[in-house]
N, C-alpha and C positions, 0 to 999 in steps of 0.2 A: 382344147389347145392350150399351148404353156404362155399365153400371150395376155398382156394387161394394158390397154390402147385406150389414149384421151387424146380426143379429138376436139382442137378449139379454131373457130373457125364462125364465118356469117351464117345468119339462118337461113338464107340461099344456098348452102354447100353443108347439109350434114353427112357426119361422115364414118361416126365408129363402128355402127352397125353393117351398115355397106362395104366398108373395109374388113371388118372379120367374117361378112360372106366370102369376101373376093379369096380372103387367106385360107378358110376351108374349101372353097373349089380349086386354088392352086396346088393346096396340099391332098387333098382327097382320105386314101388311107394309109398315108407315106410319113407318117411323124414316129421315126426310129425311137423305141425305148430307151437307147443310151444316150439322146440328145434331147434330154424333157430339159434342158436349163429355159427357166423362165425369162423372157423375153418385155421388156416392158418401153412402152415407145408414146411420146407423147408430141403431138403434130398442132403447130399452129398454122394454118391455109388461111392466106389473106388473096381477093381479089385485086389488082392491080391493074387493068386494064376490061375489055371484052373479050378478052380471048388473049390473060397471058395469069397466070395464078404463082404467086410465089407461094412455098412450103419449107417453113422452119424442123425438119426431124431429130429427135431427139432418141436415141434406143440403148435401153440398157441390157443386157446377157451378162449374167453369172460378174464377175470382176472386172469384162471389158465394156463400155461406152466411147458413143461417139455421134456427131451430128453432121446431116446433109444439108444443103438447101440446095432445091429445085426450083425448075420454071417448068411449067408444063400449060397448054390452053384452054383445058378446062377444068371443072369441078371433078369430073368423073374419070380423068386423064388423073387427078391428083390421090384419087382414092387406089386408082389402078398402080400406080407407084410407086404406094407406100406398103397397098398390100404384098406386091412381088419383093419391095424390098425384106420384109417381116418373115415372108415367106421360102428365100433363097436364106435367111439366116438358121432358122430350123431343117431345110432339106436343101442342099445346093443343088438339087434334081428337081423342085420344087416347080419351074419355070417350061422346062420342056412337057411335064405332064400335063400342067393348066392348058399347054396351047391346042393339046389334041384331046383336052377332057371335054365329056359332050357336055357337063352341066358348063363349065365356063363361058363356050359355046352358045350357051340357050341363055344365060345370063346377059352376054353384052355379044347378039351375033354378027353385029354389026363394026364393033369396034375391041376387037382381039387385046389382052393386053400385049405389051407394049415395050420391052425395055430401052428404049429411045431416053425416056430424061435421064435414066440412072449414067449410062454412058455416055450423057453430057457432060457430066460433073468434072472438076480438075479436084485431082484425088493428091492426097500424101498423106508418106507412113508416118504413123506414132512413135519416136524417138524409144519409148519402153515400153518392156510387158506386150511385146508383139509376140501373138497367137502361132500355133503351130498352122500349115496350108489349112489342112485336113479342117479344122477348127469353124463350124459353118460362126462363130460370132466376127471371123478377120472381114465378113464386110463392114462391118459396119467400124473397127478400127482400121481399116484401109484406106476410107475417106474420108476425115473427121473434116468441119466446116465451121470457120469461126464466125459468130451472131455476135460477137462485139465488135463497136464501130465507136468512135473519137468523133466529137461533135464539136462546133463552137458555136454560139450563139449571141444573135444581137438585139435589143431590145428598147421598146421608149418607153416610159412606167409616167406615172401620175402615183402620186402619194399624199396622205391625208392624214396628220397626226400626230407626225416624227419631228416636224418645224413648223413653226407657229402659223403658215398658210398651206394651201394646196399647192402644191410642190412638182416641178419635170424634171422626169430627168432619161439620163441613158444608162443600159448595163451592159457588160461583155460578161462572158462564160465561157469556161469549158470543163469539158465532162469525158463519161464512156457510156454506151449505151448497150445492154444486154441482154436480151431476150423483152421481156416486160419491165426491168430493172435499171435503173439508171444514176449515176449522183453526178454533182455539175458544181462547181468553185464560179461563183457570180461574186463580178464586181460592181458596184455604181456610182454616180456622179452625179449632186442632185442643185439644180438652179438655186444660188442666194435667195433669203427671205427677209425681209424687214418685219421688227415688233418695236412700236413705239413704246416710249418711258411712260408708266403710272402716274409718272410726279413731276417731269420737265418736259413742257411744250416743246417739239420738236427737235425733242433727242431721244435717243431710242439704240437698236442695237441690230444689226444685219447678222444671219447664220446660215451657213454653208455647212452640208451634209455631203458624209462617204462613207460607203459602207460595203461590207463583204461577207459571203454568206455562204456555207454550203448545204445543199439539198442533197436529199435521197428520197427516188419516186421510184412507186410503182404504177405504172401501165396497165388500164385496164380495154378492151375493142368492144367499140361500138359496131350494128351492126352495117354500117357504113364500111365499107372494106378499107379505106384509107385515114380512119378517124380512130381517135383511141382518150380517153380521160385520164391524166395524170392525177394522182395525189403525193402529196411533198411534205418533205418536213425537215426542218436540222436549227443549229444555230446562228446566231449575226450577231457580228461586231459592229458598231459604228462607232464615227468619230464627227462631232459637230464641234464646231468653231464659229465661234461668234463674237463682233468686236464692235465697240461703242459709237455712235457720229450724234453731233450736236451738245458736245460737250468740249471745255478750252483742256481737257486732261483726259484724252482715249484712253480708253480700256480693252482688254479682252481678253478672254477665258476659252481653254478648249476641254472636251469630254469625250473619253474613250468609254464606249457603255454595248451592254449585251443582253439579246432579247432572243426569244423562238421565238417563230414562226410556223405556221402552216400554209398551205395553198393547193389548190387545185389549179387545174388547166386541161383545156380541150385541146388538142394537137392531130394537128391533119396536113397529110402529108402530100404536098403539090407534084412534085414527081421525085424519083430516086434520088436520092440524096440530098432533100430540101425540104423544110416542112415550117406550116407557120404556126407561132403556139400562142396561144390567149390564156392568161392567168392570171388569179383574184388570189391576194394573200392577206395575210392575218397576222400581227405582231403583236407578241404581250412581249413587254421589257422588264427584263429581271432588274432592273436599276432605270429610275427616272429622275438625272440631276436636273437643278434647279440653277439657272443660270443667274448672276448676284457681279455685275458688273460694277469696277469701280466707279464714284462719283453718280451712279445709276439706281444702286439695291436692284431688287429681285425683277426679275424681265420675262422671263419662260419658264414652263417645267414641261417636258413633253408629256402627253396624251399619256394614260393608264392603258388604249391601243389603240393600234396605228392598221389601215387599211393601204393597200397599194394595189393597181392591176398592169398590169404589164402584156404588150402586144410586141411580137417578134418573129423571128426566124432563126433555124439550127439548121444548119451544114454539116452534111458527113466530111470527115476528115480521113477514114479510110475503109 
């Protein structure tokens, strides 16, 4: 068959083998010589309830592409689906032969396939490059489905490194999220610190942190159906200000300075549209000023690096 299928999905639901049976009993000995264009489909099936399965599809034919997403109730409802979809693309006669073929039959006798989720879907055309009728790839540009979604996110962090104490603070985000791929513009706001003077009893210097950061993660599933592990990474800016007390002549100095970062996080998703994320990061700073306050001398220099973990939540925005 002209078909190349990656199947990712919980170890409860394997699926690529089971789905190119399903496509060689739908097809039988029906795959026309002048429609060998290879076919290539790659399916993320995450469980979502006990009896409700989402499926991210993804198929490519010759120049045209395009993606579904389904609901369907189970594992074998999801395999049956994706096969008839694969399968109407190479024979669009594909579907009435499976239902009266005896092997399909003997296969699943109990539970026929199905086309119930496909003609769920809310379908629209592709603006260009629309296929002739005849054309068995126009299903899959007839219903293309978008997997990006607009997030924002809120978050309470603890920090250790960046200011002279262990540090709270809050951050806001927002992002796009895309299949396993995602990047997100985070802002933060982090509680004043005090560092006493080296050299004058009870004068010293207070510093307030803010900082702004973007990530790019990729997604990876655990076999938990609604959990998945982030890894992160990009630049930060920050800006620390900090100003003199217990002295008759304040002072104060501010620094705009820039560090990477990395992070990981677990991320599990409470219900549709909602999910809480736990992340452990890592800052090296390409520049560590050394704060040198009037009537003070030298007072801080931040950490060579900085830990932070941060606990939150992200909202679909559409």
């Amino acid at each position: 068959m002209p078909v190349e299928l990656t199947w990712q999905g919980p170890e409860a639901c394997p699926g690529a083998d089971a789905t190119l049976a399903e496509i060689r009993a739908m097809l039988g000995n029906r795959v026309p010589a002048d429609k060998a264009t290879r076919v290539t489909v790659f399916v993320i099936a995450q469980q979502m309830d006990t009896n409700r399965w989402s499926l991210q599809v993804t198929t490519t034919s010759g120049r045209f592409s395009g993606e579904r997403s389904l609901q369907v109730e189970s594992c074998d409802e999801a395999r049956r689906a994706v096969a008839l979809l694969v399968a109407l693309m190479i024979d669009p006669d594909a579907h009435g032969g499976a239902m009266g073929s005896g092997d399909a039959q003997t296969t699943h006798p109990q539970q026929p396939v199905a086309p119930a989720p496909l003609r769920a879907l809310p379908t629209q055309n592709l603006p260009t490059q629309k296929p002739p009728p005849s054309d068995p790839s126009v299903v899959v540009a007839a219903a293309p489905a978008s997997t990006q979604h607009g997030f924002v996110g809120l978050g309470l962090g603890v920090d250790h490194g960046t200011l002279p104490a262990v540090d709270f603070g809050l951050s806001l985000g927002l992002g796009i999220r895309a299949r396993r791929w995602s990047t997100a513009a985070r802002l933060s706001g982090w509680s004043p610190k005090s560092e006493p003077s080296h050299y004058l009893s009870g004068a010293g210097a207070k510093f307030g942190l803010y900082d702004a950061e973007l990530a790019g993660c990729g997604a990876f599933l655990l076999g938990l159906s609604r959990s998945s592990v982030q890894v992160c990474a990009g630049p930060r800016a920050y800006l620390t200000h900090s100003s003199s007390y217990g002295i008759s002549n304040p002072g104060s100095a501010t620094n705009i300075s820039w560090g990477l970062f990395a992070e990981s996080a677990f991320r599990v998703v409470l219900r549709e549209g909602l999910a809480l994320r736990l992340a452990l990061q890592g800052l090296i700073p390409l520049q560590r000023p050394q704060f040198a306050i009037r009537d003070l001398g030298f007072i801080y220099q931040q950490n060579p690096f900085a830990q932070r973990v941060t606990l939150g939540t992200e909202f679909d925005l559409w």
